[in-house]
C-alpha positions as CSV (number, residue, x, y, z in Angstrom):
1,X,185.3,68.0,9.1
2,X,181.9,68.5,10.1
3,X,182.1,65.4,11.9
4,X,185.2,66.0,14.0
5,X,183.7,69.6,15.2
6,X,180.2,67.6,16.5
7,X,182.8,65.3,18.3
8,X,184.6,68.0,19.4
9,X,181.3,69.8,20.9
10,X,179.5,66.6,22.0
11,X,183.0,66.0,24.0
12,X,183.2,69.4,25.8
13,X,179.6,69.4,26.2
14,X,180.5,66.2,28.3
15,X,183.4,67.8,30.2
16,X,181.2,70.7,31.0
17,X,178.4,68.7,32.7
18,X,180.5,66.5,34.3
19,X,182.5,69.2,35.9
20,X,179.3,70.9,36.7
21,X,178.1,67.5,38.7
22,X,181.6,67.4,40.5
23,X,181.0,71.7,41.4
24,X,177.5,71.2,42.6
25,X,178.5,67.7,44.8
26,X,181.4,69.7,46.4
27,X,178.9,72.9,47.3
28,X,176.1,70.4,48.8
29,X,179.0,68.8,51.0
30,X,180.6,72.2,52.2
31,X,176.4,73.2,52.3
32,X,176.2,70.0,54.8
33,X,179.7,70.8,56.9
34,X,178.0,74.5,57.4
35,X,175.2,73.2,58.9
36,X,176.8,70.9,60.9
37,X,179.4,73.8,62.5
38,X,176.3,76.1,63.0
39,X,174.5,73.1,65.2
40,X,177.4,72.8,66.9
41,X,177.9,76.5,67.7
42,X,174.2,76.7,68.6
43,X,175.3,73.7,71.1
44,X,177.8,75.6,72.4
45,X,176.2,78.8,73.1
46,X,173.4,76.8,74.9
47,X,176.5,75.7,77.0
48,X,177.8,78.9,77.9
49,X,177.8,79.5,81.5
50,X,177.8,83.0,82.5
51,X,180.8,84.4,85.1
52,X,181.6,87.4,87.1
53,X,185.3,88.1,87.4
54,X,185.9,87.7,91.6
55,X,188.9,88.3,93.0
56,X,190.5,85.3,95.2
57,X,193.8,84.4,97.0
58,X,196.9,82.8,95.7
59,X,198.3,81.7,98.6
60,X,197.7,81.3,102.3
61,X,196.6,85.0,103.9
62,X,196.9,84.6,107.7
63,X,195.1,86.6,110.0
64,X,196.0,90.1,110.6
65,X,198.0,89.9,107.2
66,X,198.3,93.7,105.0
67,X,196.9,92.3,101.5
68,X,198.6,93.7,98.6
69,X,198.6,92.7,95.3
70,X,200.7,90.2,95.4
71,X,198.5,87.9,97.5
72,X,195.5,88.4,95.1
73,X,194.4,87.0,91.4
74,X,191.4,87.0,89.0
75,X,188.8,84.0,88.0
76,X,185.8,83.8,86.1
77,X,182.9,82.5,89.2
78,X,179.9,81.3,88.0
79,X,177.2,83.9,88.2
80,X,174.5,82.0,89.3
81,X,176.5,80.6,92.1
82,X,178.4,84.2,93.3
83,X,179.0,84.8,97.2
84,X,177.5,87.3,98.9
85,X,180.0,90.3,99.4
86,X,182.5,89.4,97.0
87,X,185.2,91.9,94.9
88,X,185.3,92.0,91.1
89,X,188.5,94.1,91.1
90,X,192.2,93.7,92.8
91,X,191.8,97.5,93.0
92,X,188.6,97.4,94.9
93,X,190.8,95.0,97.4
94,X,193.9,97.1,98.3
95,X,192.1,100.8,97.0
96,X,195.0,103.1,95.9
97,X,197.9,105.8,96.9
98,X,195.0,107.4,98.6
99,X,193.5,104.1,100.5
100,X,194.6,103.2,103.2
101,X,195.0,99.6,104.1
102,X,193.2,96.6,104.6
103,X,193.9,93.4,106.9
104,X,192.6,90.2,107.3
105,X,189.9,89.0,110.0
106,X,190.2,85.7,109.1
107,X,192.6,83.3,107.9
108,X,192.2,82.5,104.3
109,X,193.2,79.4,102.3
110,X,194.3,79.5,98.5
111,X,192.0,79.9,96.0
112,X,189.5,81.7,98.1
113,X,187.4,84.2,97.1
114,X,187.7,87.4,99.1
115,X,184.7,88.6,101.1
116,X,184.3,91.8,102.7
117,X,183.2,90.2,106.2
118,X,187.2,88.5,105.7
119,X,189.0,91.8,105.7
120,X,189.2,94.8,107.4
121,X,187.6,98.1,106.0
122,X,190.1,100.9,104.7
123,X,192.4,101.7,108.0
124,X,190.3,99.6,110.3
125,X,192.3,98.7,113.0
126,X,192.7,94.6,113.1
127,X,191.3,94.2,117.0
128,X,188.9,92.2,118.5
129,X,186.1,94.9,117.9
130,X,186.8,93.5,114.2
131,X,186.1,90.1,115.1
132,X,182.3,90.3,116.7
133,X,179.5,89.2,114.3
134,X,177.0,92.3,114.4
135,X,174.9,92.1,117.9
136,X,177.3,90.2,120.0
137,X,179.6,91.7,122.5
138,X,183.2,90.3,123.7
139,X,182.8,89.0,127.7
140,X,186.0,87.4,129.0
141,X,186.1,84.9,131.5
142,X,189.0,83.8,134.1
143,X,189.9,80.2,133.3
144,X,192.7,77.7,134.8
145,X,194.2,74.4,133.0
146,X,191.0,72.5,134.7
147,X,188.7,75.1,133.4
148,X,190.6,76.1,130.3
149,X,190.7,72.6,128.8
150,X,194.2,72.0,129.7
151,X,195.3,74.8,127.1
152,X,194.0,73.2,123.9
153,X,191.4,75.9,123.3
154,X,192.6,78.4,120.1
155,X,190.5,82.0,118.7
156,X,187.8,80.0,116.5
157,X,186.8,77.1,118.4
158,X,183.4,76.5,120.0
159,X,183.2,75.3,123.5
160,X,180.0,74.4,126.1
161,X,179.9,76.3,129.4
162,X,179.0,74.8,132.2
163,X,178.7,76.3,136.0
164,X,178.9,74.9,139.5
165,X,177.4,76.5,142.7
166,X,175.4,76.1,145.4
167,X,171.6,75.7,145.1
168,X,170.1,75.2,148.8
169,X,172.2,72.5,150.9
170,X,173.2,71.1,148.0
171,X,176.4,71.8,144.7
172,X,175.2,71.8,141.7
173,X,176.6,72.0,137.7
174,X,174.4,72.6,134.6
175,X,175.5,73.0,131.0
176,X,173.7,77.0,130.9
177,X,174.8,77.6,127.1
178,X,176.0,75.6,124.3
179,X,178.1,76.3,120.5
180,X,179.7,79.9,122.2
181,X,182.2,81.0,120.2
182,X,186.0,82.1,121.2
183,X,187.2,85.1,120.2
184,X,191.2,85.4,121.8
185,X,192.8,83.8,124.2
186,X,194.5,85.9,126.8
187,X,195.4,89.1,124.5
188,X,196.0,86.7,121.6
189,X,193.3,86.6,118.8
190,X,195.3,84.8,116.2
191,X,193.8,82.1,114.6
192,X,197.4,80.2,113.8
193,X,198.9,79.3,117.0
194,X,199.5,76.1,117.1
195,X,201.0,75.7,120.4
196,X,198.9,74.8,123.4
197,X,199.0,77.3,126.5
198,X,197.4,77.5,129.6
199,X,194.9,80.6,129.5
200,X,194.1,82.6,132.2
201,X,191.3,84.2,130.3
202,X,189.1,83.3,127.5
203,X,187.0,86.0,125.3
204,X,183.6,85.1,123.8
205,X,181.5,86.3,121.5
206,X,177.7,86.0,123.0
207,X,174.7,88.4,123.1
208,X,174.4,91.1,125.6
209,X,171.5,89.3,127.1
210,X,174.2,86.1,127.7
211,X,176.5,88.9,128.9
212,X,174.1,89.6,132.2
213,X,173.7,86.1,132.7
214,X,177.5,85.1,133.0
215,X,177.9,87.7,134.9
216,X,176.0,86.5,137.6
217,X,177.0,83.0,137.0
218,X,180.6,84.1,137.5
219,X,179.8,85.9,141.1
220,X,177.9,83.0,142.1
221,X,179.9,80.0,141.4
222,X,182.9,78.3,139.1
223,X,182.0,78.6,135.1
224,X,183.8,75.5,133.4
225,X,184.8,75.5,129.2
226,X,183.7,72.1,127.5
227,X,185.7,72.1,123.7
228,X,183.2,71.2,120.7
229,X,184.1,69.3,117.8
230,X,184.7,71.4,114.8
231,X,182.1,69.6,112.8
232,X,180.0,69.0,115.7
233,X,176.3,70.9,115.1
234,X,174.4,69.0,117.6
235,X,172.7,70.3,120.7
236,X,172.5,68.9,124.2
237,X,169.5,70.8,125.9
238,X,168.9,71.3,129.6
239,X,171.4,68.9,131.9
240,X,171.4,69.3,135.7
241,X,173.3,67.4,138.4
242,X,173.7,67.7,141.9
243,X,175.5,65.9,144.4
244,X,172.5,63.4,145.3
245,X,172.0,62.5,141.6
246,X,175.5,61.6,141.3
247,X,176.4,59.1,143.9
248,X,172.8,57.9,143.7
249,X,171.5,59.2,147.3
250,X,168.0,59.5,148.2
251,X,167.2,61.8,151.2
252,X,164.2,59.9,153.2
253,X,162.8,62.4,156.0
254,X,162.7,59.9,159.1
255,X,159.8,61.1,161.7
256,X,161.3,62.5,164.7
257,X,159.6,60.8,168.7
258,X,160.0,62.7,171.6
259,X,161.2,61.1,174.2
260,X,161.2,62.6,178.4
261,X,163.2,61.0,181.3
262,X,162.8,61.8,184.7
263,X,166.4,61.8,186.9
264,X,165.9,60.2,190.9
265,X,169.1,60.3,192.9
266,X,169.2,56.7,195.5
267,X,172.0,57.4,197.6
268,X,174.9,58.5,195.7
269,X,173.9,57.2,192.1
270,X,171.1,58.8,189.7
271,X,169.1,56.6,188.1
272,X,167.4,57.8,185.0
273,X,164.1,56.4,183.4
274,X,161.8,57.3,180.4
275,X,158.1,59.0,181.5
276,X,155.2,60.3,179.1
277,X,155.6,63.6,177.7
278,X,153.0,65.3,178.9
């Protein structure tokens, strides 16, 4: 009997342990999947790229377009690469019952962010006034289908101007400014048409101090438009040609000798012959 109870013990004692070993291997592996999921958690966190909520467009906004919220949804921008002048609420965007509305100054393409230099402040009128970059001034110019590019010049685009008068005996062109910005074309200053006309005058955008020069320009000759590329960044400098330059004419002064002639009359003819000069 005494035997069969140390068997008994000896057995359990057995049991105990080796459940104990099977306990203490299960903690050391969930110990080891912990530490692995806080590594990876540390990972991630070092990861994490910090956002500002921005408000963008959800579709195309053309110009001169009331935004409500329809047009207008939320993302997450990365912080360290924000825009300048961006809105962090749909509310800040189309204000309230007490706002009144904005437009927009430029057309915008889905998915981009809105910027306050895009749209119009709280009732701002959407006019050309809108349009000029602080500094500049709007100077129109008369144009013709020579002049004007044959109609293919739209609000947006960057042309050359050149001008052609007289200087001395002699007619002259020279490229006088370069990259000026369009504004409108005639009274139109949408950026969507799409359908070439034949302008009769073209707005700018320029500086005041470009403003007195093309004004005299303009009274003393023909001002001609020469479209840019839209990718096109490069700059010309000083060009100059006059009629001489272009069909490749020198002008030689040629020394002028006097020449004196005396007139006799023999009978009825009169005979005339070369003398000094005295």
């Amino acid at each position: 009997m005494r035997l069969i109870f140390l068997l008994v013990l000896v057995i359990g004692i057995g049991t105990a342990g080796y459940a104990a070993f099977l306990i203490q291997g299960q903690f050391a592996a969930k110990d080891a999947e912990i530490n692995q999921l806080s590594n990876e958690l540390r990972k991630t966190r070092e990861q994490v790229v910090e956002t500002t909520p921005v408000v963008i467009t959800v579709n195309r906004v053309p110009f001169a377009h009331k935004l409500v919220a329809g047009d207008l949804s939320i993302i997450n921008w990365p912080t360290e690469f924000l825009p300048e002048n961006v809105f962090s609420s749909i509310e800040d965007v189309i204000g309230d019952a007490e706002n009144d509305t904005r437009y927009v100054k430029r057309i915008l393409e889905v998915g981009e962010p809105i910027l306050s230099v895009k749209v119009t402040h709280f009732g701002e009128d959407i006019g050309i006034n809108t349009l000029l970059e602080p500094g500049t001034r709007a100077f129109a110019i008369s144009v013709d289908v020579i002049t004007g590019v044959s109609g293919f010049l739209q609000p947006g685009d960057e042309v050359d101007i050149y001008w052609t008068g007289r200087n001395v005996d002699q007619t002259i062109t020279r490229l006088i400014f370069e990259k000026v910005k369009i504004i409108a074309i005639d009274q139109q200053s949408n950026q969507e048409s799409l359908n070439p006309i034949v302008a009769r005058t073209v707005t700018l955008q320029v500086s005041p101090s470009i403003v007195a020069n093309l004004v005299q320009f303009q009274s003393s000759g023909n001002l001609t438009l020469s479209l840019r590329g839209v990718q096109d960044t490069t700059t010309s400098g000083p060009i100059s040609v006059d009629t001489s330059t272009l069909i490749g004419n020198e002008i030689i002064p040629v020394e002028v000798v006097e020449q004196c002639f005396q007139t006799v009359r023999r009978g009825v003819d009169l005979i005339r012959t070369e003398v000094p000069c005295n």
